[in-house]
C-alpha positions as CSV (number, residue, x, y, z in Angstrom):
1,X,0.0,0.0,0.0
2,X,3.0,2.3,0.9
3,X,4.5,2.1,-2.7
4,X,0.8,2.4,-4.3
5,X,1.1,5.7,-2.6
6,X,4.4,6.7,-3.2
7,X,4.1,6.2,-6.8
8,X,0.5,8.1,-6.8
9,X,2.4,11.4,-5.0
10,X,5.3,10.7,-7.8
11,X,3.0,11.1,-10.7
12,X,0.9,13.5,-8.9
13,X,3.9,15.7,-8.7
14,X,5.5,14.7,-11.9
15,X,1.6,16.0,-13.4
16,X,1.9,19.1,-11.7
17,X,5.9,19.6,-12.7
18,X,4.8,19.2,-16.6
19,X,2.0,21.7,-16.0
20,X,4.3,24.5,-15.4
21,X,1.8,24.9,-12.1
22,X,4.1,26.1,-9.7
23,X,3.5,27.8,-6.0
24,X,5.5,30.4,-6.6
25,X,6.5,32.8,-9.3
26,X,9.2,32.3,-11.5
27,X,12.2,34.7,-10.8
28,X,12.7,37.1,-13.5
29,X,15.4,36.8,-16.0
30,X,19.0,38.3,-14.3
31,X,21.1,38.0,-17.4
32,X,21.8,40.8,-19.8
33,X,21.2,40.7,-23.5
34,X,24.7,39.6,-24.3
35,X,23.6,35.9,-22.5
36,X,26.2,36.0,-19.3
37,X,23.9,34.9,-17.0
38,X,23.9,35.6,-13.0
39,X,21.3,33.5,-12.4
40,X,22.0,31.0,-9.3
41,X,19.8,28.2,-7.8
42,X,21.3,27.5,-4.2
43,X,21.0,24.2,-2.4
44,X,20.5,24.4,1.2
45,X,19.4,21.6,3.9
46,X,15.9,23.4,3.1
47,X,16.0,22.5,-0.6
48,X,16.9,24.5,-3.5
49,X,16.2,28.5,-4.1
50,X,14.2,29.8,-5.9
51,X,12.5,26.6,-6.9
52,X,11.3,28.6,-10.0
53,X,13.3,30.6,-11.9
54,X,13.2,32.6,-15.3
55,X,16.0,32.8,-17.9
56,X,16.4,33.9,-21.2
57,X,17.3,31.6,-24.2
58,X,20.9,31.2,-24.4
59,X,21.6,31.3,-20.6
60,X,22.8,28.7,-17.9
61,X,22.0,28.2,-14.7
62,X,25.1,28.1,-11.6
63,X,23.1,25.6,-8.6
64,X,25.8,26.1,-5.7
65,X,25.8,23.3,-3.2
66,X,25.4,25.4,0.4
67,X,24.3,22.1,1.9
68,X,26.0,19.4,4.2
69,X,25.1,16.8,1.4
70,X,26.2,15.9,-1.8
71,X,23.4,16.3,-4.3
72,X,22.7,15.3,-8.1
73,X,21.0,17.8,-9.7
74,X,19.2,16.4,-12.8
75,X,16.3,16.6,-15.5
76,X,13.0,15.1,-15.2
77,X,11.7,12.6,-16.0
78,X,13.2,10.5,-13.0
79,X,15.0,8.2,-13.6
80,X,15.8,8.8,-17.1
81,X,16.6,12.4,-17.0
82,X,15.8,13.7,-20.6
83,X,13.6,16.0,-20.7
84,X,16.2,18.8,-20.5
85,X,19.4,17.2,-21.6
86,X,21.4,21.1,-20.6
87,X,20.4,20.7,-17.0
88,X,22.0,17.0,-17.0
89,X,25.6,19.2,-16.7
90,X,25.0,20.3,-13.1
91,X,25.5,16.6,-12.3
92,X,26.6,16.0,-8.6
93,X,27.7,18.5,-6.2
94,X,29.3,17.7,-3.1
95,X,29.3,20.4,-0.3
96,X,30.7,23.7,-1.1
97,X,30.8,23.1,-4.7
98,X,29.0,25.0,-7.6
99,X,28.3,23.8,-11.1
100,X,26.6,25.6,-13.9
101,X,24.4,24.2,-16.4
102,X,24.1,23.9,-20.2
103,X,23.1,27.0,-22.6
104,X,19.2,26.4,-22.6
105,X,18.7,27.4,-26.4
106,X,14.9,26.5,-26.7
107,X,11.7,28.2,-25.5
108,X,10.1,25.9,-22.9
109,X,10.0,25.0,-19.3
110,X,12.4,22.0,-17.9
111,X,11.6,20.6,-14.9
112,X,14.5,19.0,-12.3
113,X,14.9,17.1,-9.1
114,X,17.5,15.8,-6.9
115,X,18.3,12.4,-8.2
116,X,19.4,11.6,-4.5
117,X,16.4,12.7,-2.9
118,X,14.0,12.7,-6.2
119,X,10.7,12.9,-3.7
120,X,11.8,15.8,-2.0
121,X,9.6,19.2,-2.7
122,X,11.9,21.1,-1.5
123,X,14.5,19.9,-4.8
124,X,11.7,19.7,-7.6
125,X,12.2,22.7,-9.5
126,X,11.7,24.7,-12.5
127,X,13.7,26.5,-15.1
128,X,11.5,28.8,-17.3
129,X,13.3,29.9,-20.6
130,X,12.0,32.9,-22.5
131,X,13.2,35.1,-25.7
């Protein structure tokens, strides 16, 4: 019964990541028009910040590891990890290390997790990219 319900709350949130529906609004874009990007996803022991955030296309993403922890940063789907093969270059990130990701050069919204920890909330986030 356990894993009936496990796997419900997986597709549950795996529905909801797809959806774009998020609880919070995505940051805005940071980068300037030349594509160097500032924008930075930290990792803490409370999860990841911002869970949702806005780039434009061209940009990466630097996730710094603040955490205890060593965590794996990757695409959804779990476990495959393709639906966003330029977040797959964060990879994993023991403490005190950073890693950015790669150039996001399509309109769309990528959804990751911790491949760790891939039923946390708190690591289940979204990159938006815009023009």
């Amino acid at each position: 019964m356990r894993f009936r319900q496990t796997g419900l709350l997986l597709i549950a949130l795996s529905a909801a990541a797809c959806a774009g529906d998020s609880p919070t609004d995505p940051t805005a874009p940071t980068g300037d028009s030349t594509g160097d990007s500032t924008n930075v996803v930290t990792i803490t022991a409370s999860g990841a910040n911002p869970l949702s955030i806005q780039i434009r296309v061209g940009e990466q993403v630097l996730f710094v590891n603040n955490d205890s922890v060593v965590h794996e940063m990757s695409s959804d789907l779990h476990p495959s990890h393709l639906g966003c093969p330029p977040m797959n270059q964060v990879g994993s990130l023991s403490p005190g290390q950073s890693r950015e990701t790669g150039n996001f050069v399509t309109v769309e919204t990528c959804t990751y997790h911790d491949h760790l920890d891939a039923l946390n909330p708190g690591l289940l986030g979204t990159i938006v990219i815009v023009e």
